[in-house]
VEXKOL-129419 format. One record per residue: y, z, x of N, C-alpha, C in turn. Coordinates in steps of 0.2 Angstrom, whole numbers, plus 5000, padded with zeros to 4 digits. Layout:
BEGIN
YZXYZXYZX
...
This chain:
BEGIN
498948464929499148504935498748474941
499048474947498748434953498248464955
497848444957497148454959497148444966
497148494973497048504979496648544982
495948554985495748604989495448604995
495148634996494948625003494048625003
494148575000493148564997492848575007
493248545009492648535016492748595022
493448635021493548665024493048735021
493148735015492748795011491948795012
491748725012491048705013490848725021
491248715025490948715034491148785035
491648805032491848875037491248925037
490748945030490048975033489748955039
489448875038488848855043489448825050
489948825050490348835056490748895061
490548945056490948995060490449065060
490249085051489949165050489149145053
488949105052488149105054487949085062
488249045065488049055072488349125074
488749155072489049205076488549275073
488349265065487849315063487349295067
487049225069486349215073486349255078
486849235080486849255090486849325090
487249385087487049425087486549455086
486149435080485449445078485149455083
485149385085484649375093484749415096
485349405100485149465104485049535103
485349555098485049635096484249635096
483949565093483249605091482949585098
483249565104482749565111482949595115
483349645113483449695118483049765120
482849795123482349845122482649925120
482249955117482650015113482850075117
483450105115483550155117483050205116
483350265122482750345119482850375115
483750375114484050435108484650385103
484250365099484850335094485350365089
485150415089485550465085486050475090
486050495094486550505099487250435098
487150395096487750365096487950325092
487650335084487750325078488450345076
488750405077489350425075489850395078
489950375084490250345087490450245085
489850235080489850175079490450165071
490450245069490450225063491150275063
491550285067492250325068492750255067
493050265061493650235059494150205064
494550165064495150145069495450205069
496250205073496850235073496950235067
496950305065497650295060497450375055
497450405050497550445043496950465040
496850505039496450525034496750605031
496850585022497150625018496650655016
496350715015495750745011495950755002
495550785000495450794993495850874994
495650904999495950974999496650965002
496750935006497450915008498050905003
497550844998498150824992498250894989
497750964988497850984984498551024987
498351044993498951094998499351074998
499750994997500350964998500851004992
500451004985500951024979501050944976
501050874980501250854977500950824970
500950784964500650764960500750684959
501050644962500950594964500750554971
500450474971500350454977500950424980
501550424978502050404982502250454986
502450514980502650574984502250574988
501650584990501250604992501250574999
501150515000501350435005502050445006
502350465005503250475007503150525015
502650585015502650615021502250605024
502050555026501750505032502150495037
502050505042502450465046502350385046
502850345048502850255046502750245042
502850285037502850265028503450275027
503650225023504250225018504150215011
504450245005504250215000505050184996
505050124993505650114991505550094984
506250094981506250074974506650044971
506949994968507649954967507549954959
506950004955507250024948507050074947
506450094946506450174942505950234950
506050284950505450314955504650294955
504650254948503850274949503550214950
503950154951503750094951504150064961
503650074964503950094973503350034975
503850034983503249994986503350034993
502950024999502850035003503149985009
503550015014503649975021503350025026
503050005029502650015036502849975041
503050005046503249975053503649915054
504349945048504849915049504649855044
503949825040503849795036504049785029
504049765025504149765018504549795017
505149815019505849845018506249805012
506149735012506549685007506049635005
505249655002504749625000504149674998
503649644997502949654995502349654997
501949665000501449645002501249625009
501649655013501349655020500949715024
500949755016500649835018500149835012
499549815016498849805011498549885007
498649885000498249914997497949934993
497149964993496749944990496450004990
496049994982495450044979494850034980
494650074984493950064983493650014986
494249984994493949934995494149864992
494549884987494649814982495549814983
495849754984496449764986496949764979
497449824978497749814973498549784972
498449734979499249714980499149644977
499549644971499649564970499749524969
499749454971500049404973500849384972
501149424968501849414965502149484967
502849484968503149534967503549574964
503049634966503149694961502749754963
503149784961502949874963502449904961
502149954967501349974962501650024957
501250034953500950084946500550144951
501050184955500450234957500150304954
500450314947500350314942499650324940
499350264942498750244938498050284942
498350304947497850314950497750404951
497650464947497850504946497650554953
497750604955497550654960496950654961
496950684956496150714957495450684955
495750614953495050564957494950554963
495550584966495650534975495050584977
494550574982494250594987494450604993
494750554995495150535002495650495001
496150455007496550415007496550405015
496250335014496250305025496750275025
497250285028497550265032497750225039
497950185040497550145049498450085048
498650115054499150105054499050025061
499549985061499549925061499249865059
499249805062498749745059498049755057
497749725053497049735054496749675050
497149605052496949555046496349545050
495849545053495249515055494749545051
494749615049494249635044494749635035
495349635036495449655028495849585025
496049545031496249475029496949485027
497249445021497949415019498349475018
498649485021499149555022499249595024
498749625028498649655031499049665038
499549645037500249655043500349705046
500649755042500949845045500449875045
500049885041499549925042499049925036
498449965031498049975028498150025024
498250055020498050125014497550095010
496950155011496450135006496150195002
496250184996496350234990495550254987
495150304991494150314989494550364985
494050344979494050384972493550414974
493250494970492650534972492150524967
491550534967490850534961490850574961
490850594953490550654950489850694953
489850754954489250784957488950814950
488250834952487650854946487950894944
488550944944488751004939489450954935
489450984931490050964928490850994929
491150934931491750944933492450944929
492950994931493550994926494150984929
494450944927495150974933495850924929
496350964929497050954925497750954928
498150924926498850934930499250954927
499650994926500550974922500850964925
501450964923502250944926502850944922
503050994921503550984918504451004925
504650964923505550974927506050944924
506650924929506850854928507450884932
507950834931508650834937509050884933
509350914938509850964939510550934945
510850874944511150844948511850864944
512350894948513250874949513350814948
513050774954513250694951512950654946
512350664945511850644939511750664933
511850734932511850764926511050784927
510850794920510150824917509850794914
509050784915508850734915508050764914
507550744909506650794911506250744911
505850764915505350734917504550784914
504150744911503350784910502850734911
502350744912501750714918501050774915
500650724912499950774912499450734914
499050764919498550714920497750774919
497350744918496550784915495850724921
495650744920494950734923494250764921
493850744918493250774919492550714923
492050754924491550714927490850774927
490250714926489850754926489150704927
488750734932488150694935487550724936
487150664935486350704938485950664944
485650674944485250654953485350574952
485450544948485150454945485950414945
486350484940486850414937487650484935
488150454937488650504937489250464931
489550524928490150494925490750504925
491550494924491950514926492550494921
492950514917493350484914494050524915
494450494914495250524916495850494910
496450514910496750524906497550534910
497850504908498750524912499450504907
499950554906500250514900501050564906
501450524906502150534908502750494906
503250544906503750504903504350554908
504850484908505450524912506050474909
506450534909507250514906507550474913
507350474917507850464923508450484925
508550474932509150504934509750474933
509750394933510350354932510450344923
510950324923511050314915510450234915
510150234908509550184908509050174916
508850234915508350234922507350264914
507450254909506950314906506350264907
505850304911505250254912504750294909
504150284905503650304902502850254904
502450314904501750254906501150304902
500650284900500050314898499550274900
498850294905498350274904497550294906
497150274906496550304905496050274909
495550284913495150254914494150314914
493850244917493150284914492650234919
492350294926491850264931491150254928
490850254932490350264930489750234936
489050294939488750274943487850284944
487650214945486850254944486550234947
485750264950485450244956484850194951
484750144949484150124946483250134952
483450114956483150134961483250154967
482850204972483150244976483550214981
483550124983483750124988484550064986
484450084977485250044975485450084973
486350074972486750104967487250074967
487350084961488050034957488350084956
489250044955489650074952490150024948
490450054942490649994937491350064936
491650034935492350054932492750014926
493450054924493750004921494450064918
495050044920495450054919495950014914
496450054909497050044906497650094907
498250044906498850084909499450014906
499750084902500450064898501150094901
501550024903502250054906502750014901
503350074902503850024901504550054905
504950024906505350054909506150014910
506750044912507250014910507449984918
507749944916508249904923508949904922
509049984927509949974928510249944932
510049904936510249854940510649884946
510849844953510949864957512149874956
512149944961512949924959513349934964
513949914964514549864968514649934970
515149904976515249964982515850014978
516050004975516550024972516250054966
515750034962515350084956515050134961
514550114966514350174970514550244972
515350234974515650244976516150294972
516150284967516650304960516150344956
515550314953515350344948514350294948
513950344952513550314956512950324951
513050364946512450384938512550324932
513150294934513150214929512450174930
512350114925512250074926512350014924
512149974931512549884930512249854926
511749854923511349834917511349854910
511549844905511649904899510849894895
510849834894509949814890509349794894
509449794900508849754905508149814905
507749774904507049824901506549774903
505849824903505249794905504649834903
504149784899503549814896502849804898
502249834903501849794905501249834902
500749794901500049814900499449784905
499249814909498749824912498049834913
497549794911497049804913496549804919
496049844921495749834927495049854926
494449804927493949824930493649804937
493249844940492849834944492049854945
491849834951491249864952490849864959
490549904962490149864966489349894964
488849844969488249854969488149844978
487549884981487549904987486949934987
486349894992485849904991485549905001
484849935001484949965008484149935008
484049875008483249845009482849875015
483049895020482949905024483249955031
482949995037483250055040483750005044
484450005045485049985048485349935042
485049935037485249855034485649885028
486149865025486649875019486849815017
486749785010487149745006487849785002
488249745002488749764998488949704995
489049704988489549674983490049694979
490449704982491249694977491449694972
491749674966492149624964492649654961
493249614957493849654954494349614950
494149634943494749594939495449624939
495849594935496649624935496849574929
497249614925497449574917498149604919
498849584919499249604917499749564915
499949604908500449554903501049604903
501649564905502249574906502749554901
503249594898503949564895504449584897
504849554900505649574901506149544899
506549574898507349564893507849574898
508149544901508749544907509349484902
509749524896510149484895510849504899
510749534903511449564907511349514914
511049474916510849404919511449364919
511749314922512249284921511949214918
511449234917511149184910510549214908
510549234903510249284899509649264899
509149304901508449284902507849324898
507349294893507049344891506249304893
505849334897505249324898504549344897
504049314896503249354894503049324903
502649344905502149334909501449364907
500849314910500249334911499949344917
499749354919499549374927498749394928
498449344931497749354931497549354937
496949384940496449394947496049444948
495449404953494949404951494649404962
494249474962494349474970493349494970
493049444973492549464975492549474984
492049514986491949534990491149544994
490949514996490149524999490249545005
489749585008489649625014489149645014
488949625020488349615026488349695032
488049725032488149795038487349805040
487449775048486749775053486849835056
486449885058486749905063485949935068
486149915075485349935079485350005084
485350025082485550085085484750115092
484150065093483850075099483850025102
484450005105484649955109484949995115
485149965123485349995128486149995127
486349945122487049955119487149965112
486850025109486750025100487549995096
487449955093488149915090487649925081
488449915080488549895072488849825069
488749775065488949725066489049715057
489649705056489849705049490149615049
489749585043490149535040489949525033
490449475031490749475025491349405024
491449415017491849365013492149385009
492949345008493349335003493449304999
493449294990493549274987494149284983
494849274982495249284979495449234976
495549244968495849184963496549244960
497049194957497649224954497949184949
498149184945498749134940499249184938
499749154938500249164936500449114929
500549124924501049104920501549134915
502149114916502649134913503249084909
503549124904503649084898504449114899
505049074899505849114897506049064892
506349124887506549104881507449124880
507649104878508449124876508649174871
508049194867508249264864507749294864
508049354863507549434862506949404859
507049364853506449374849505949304852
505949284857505549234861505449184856
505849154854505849104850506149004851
506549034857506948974857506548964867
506048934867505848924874506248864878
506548894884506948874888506548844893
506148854896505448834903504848864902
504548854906503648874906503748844915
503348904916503148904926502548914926
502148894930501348914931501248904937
501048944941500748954949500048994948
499748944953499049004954498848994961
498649034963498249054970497549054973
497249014976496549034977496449044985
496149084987496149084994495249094996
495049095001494149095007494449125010
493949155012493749175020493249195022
493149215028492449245032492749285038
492249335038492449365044492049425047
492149435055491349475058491549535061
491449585060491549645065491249665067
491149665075490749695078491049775085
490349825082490849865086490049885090
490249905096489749935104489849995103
489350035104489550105107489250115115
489950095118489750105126489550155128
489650215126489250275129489450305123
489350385125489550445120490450455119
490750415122491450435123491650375121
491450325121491850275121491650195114
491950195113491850135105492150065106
491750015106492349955106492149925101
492649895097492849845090492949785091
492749745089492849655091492949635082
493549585080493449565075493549485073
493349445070493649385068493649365063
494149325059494149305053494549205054
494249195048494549145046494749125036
495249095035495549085029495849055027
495749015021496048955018496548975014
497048935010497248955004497548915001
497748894995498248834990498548864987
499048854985499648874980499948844974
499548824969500148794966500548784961
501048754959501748774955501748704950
501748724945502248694939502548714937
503248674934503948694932503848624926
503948644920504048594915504648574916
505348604914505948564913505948534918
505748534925506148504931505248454933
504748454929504448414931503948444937
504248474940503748494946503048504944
502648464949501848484951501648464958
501848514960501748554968501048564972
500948584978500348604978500348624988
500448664989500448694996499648714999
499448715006498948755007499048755016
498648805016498548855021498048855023
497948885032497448915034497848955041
496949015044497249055049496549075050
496749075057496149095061496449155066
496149225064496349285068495649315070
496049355076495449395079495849475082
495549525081495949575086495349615088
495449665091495049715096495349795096
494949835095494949905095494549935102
494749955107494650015112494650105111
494150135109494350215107493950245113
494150295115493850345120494150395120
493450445119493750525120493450575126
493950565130493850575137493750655138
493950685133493550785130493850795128
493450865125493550885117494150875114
494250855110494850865108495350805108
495250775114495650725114495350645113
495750595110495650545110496150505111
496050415114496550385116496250295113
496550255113496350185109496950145112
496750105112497350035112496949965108
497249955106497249895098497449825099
497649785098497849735098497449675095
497849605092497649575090498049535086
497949465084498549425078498349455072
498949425067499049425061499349375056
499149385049499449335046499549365037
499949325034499949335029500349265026
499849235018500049185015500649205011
501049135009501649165007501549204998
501749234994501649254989501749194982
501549194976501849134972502349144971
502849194971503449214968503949194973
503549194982504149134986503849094986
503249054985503148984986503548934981
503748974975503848954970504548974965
505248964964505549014960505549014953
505049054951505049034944505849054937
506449074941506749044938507248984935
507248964945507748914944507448854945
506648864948506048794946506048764954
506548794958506248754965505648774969
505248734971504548744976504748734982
504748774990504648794995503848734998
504048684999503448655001503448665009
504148655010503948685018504048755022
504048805016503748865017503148875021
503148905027502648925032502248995030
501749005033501549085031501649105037
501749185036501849225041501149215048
501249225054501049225060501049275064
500649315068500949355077500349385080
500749415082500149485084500449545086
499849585087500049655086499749705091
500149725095499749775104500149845099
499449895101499649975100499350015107
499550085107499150105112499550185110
498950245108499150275106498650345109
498650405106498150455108498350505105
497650565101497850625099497550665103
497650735103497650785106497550845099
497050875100497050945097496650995098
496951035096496451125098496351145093
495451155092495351195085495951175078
496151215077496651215068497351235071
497351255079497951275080498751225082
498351165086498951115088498551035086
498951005085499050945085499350895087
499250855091499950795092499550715090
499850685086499650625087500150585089
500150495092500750475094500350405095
500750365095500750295093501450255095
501150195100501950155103501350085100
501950025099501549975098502149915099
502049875100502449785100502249745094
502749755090502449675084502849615084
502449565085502949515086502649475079
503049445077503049405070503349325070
503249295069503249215067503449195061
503949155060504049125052503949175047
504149235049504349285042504649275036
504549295032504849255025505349315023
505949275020506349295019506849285015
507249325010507849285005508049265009
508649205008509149185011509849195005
510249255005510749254999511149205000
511249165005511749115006511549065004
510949035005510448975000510149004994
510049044992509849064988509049034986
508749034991508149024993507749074995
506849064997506549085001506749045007
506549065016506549035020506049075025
506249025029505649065037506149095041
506149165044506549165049506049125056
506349115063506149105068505449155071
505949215073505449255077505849325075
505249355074505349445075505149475079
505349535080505149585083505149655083
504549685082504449765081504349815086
504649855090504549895095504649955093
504249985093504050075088503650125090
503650185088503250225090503150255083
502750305082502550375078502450435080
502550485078502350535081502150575076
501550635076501550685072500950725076
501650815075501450865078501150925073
500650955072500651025070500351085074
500751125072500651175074500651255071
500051285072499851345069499751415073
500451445074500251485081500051555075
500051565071499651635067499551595060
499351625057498851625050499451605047
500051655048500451655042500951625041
501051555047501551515050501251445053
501551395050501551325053502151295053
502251235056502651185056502351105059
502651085055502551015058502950955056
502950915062503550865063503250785062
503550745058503350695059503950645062
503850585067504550565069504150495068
504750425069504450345067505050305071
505150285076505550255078505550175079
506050135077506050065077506550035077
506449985082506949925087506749885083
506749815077506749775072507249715075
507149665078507549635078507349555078
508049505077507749425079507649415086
507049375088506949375094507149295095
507449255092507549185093507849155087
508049095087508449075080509349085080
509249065073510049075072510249155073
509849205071510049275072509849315079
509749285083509449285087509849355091
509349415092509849475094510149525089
509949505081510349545079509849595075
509849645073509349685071509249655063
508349685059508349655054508549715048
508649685044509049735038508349785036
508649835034508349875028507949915034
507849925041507549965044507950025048
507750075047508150105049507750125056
508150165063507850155068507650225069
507850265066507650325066507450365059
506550395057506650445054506250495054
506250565051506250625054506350685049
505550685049505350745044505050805046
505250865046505150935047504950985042
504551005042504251045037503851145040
504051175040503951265038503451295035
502751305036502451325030502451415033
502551455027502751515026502351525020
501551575025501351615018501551705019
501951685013502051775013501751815010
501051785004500551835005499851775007
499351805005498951745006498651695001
498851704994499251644989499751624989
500151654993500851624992501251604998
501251524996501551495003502351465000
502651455006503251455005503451405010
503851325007503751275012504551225012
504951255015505651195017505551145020
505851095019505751025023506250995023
506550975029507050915033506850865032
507450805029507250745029507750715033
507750655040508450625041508050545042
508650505038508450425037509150415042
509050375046509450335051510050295048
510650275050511050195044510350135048
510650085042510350025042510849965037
510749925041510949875038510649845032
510949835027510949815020510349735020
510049745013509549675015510049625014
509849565018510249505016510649495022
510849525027511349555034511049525039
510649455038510549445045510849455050
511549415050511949425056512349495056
512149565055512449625054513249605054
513649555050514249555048514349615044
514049645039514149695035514149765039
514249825036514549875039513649895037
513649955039512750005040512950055033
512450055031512150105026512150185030
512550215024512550265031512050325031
511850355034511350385039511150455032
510650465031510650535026510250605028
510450645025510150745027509950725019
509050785021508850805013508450865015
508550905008508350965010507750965005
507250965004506850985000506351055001
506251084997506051144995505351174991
504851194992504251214989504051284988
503851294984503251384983502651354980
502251374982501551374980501151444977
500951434974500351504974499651474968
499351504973498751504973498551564971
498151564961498051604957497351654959
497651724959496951744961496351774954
495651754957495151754952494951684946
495751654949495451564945495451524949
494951514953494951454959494851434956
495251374962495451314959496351314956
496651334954497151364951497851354955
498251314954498951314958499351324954
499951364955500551354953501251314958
501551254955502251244962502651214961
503151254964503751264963504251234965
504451164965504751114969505451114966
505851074971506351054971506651004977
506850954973506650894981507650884979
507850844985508650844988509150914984
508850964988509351024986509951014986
510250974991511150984992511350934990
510950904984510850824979511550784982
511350754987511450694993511550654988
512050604988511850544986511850474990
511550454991510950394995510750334992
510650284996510650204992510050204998
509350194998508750185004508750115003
508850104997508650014996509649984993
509749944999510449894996510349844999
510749794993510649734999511149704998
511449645003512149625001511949524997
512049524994512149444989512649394994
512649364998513249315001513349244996
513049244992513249224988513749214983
513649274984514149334976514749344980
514449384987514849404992515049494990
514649524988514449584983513849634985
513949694987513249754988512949744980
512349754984511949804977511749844979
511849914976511849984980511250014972
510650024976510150064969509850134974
510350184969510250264972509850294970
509550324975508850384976509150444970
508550474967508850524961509150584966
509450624963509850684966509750734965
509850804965509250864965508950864959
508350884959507850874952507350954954
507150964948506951054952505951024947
505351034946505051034943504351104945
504051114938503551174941503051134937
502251144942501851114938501251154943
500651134939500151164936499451144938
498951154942498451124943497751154943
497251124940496651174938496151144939
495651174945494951114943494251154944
493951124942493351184940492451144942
């Protein structure tokens, strides 16, 4: 395998970029003279960007029992699927509509999007470990680095407290669709945890299985995981994890305008399948030598072994893959708080390693090996945030990074030994002030970047490497502001410009990866609540986006898969004081089909969804929910992800399920 990296670039980026710039502020911090009230502006230094925060209570009031579902009623989130429900990725702000990885997401801190293309396991990660869920909507590659494009969701798991904890899911349902027929779905997930002043435990457990809504849609997963946290001494603590999770699931493949059309519960695949097993540990260690001073250390494995069977393929492929990486993370947090301007100054580094290899054989029994591909990835960086606190109203954020990366590809039949590499230097900036009570306003801005994935550097089936594959480029202005009174109203609201550089993208007429020229994102968000009595809410979330090429061949024409309007309404009706009763509107806008760059194809058309809820909340068993769902009542049927093949010259239309009714069960103690 060819041997290239960036020995001098890796070697100088510390003592060229992270240490004079950690010098300098040092310096000045320690010869500044102290403020009189440091507490007074602490909180200020340590208030999150624009964007979400999900509670642990919030999850529980949603009813729902997954993190898609869950992430579906964001505003600027999309969740999409091209095989089974539970295997979804995310597009934020018009991104990742016809990919992967533009919308960074990570646990604990630890990114769990990976290098290849493929859907998360949200699955894996059950409710009622969640503590919270941050969400921070736009770029933010100077603190989170490669990917970080649309925005951030990051997934804090909670530690078990000194009492011991209980808490259980069920779910049992499944479709009740005219056009789909009947179909069940069951889902249990358990938790227990139990801690004392030193060291806490947590283990968990989740087993589902669904028939699916299309013919060959049945997906099954089980798996389990086990935390673990201890203070050795008073001013360390660790935490070590480790996760397992078994999926397998079926690929109905995408269907012709005329299948869709006719008879939309078929499927264009009769055998295509998929078995994965995943392993995951982590852990960090985080120790506080000193008053302002924090160490943090990271790290994070990922093992996942893959088979798939696609003999419905127009050359019948049966493949293993292995898929390894490996994410350390170290972080540096100063912060001086008796200074005339009390600052926080965060730095830190990335280390990210990946391999890929994969094997395709000619038959089921992997026997007869056709090729072998191998790609791996390794990426640096470094990068400093520094935030002020100008006064008691006002916060300012400064951030910069810097990153390298190589990529490389072998292909045995065709001989390829490839070898790509990258670099990027970003910076952005965060403004917040809350000019009284209640209200806040911010403007953001900064570049962005993301390296290309090894699944486009590289096509592992047909053996060609993309050498003059560019990584993504731009930047990203927001300007936004919330307003709220008590519990009774809220508005939040967000306008921003994304411009985008060498966006990567299929090309179905080349049947390639490529770079488009120039994009462009011009958007808003909105979301209102409101609670004029105890026994009544509503609330609106709305996401609007202008997507277009801004230069090039398509220059002018809007990008596929984003719709310009969507728009969600929801009721909440308690009609006694356990029992709430919650309808919800859904409208998705047409959009043009992926693959459409020059919008020749006709629009995706525009969709109504009605979804419906009861809750109750058991009395004398806190903790306790019963709920009663039912999502697309007037079982719509809708294609959110198609794309057109110019190749083929053919849709592939893959349909959202159609009314499903389920009741489930939640208990924690």
């Amino acid at each position: 395998m060819k041997i290239c990296r960036y020995r001098k670039i890796k070697r100088d980026l510390p003592r060229k970029v992270l240490f004079p710039l950690t010098y300098i502020l040092f310096f000045f911090c320690s010869s500044v003279l102290p403020a009189d009230d440091p507490g007074a502006m602490e909180g200020m230094l340590k208030i999150p960007g624009p964007g979400r925060i999900i509670t642990a209570e919030q999850i529980a009031e949603s009813g729902e029992t997954d993190l898609s579902g869950l992430l579906d009623n964001v505003a600027g989130i999309r969740v999409l699927s091209s095989s089974v429900p539970e295997r979804v990725w995310i597009q934020m702000r018009g991104l990742g509509g016809d990919g992967f990885g533009r919308a960074l997401v990570l646990l604990d801190g630890i990114r769990l999007n990976g290098m290849e293309s493929r859907g998360y396991g949200w699955s894996m990660v059950p409710l009622q470990r969640i503590e919270r869920i941050e969400i921070i909507r736009g770029a933010g590659s100077a603190e989170y680095g490669n990917g970080a494009v649309a925005g951030i969701i990051n997934i804090v798991t909670r530690d078990a407290g000194e009492e011991a904890e209980l808490s259980a899911g069920f779910l049992y349902g499944g479709q009740t669709s005219a056009v789909y027929g009947r179909s069940r779905l069951s889902r249990i997930q358990l938790h227990a945890g139990r801690g004392t002043e030193n060291t806490s435990l947590d283990v968990g457990f989740q087993r589902q299985t669904n028939e699916g809504f299309r013919d060959r849609t049945y997906h099954e997963s089980t798996g389990a995981v086990v935390a673990f946290e201890t203070k050795p001494v008073e001013l360390i603590t660790s935490r070590i994890g480790i996760s397992y999770n078994q999926s397998s699931f079926q690929l109905p493949g995408g269907l012709t305008l005329e299948e869709y059309e006719t008879d939309p519960d078929m499927a264009a695949d009769d055998e295509d399948k998929t078995n994965e097993y995943t392993l995951r540990a982590g852990g960090d260690l985080e120790w506080f030598p000193a008053d302002g001073l924090s160490l943090l250390l990271q790290g994070a494995y990922e093992y996942l072994a893959r088979n798939t069977d696609m003999p419905s393929s127009a050359v019948p492929s049966f493949s293993s893959s292995v898929y390894h990486s490996g994410h350390i993370r170290p972080r540096m947090v100063l912060e001086f708080l008796r200074t005339p301007v009390p600052l926080r100054l965060a730095a830190g580094a990335d280390f990210f390693l990946a391999s890929l290899d994969r094997a395709d054989y000619g038959d089921t029994n992997q026997e007869s090996l056709n090729n072998r591909y191998r790609s791996c990835l390794d990426t640096i960086g470094g990068y400093s945030v520094l935030s002020l606190a100008l006064s008691e109203e006002t916060n300012l954020s400064l951030g910069i990074r810097y990153d390298t990366a190589e990529i490389i590809g072998e292909y045995d039949e065709s001989g390829i030994d490839e070898c790509s590499r990258y670099h990027s230097m970003v910076y952005d900036g965060l403004l917040r002030w809350d000019p009284f009570d209640g209200g806040k306003v911010h403007i953001k801005g900064g570049t962005l970047f993301r390296f290309p994935r090894m699944d486009e550097q590289m096509d592992g089936t047909s053996g060609a490497f993309y050498p003059d594959l560019k990584p993504e480029t731009g930047w990203n202005l927001e300007l936004g502001g919330k307003y709220e009174v008590n519990e009774t109203f809220s508005i939040e609201s967000s306008g921003y410009i994304l411009r985008l550089v060498d966006e990567i993208a299929y090309d179905t007429a080349a049947s390639a990866m490529a770079n488009l020229d120039e994009t462009r994102r011009i958007g808003a968000d909105l979301e209102l609540r409101f609670e004029p009595v105890k026994t009544a809410g509503i609330d609106l979330n709305y996401s609007y986006i202008y997507a277009f090429s801004s230069r090039g061949e398509y220059k002018g024409k809007l990008i596929p898969l984003v719709p310009a309007h969507s728009v969600q309404g929801g009721l909440d009706l308690f009609l006694l004081e356990q029992l709430k009763l919650r309808p919800t509107i859904v409208y998705i806008s047409d959009f043009y089909p992926g693959g459409d760059f020059d919008n020749r194809k006709g629009r995706i058309d525009a969709c109504w969804l009605l979804d419906f809820m009861l809750q109750y909340r058991v009395p004398g068993a806190q903790g306790m929910r019963l709920v009663l769902k039912c999502e697309n009542l007037l079982d719509q049927v809708y294609a959110p992800y198609t794309v057109w093949n110019e190749s083929e010259a053919a849709y592939s239309f893959f349909p959202a399920p159609g009314r499903s009714i389920s009741l489930s069960a939640a208990y924690s103690y």
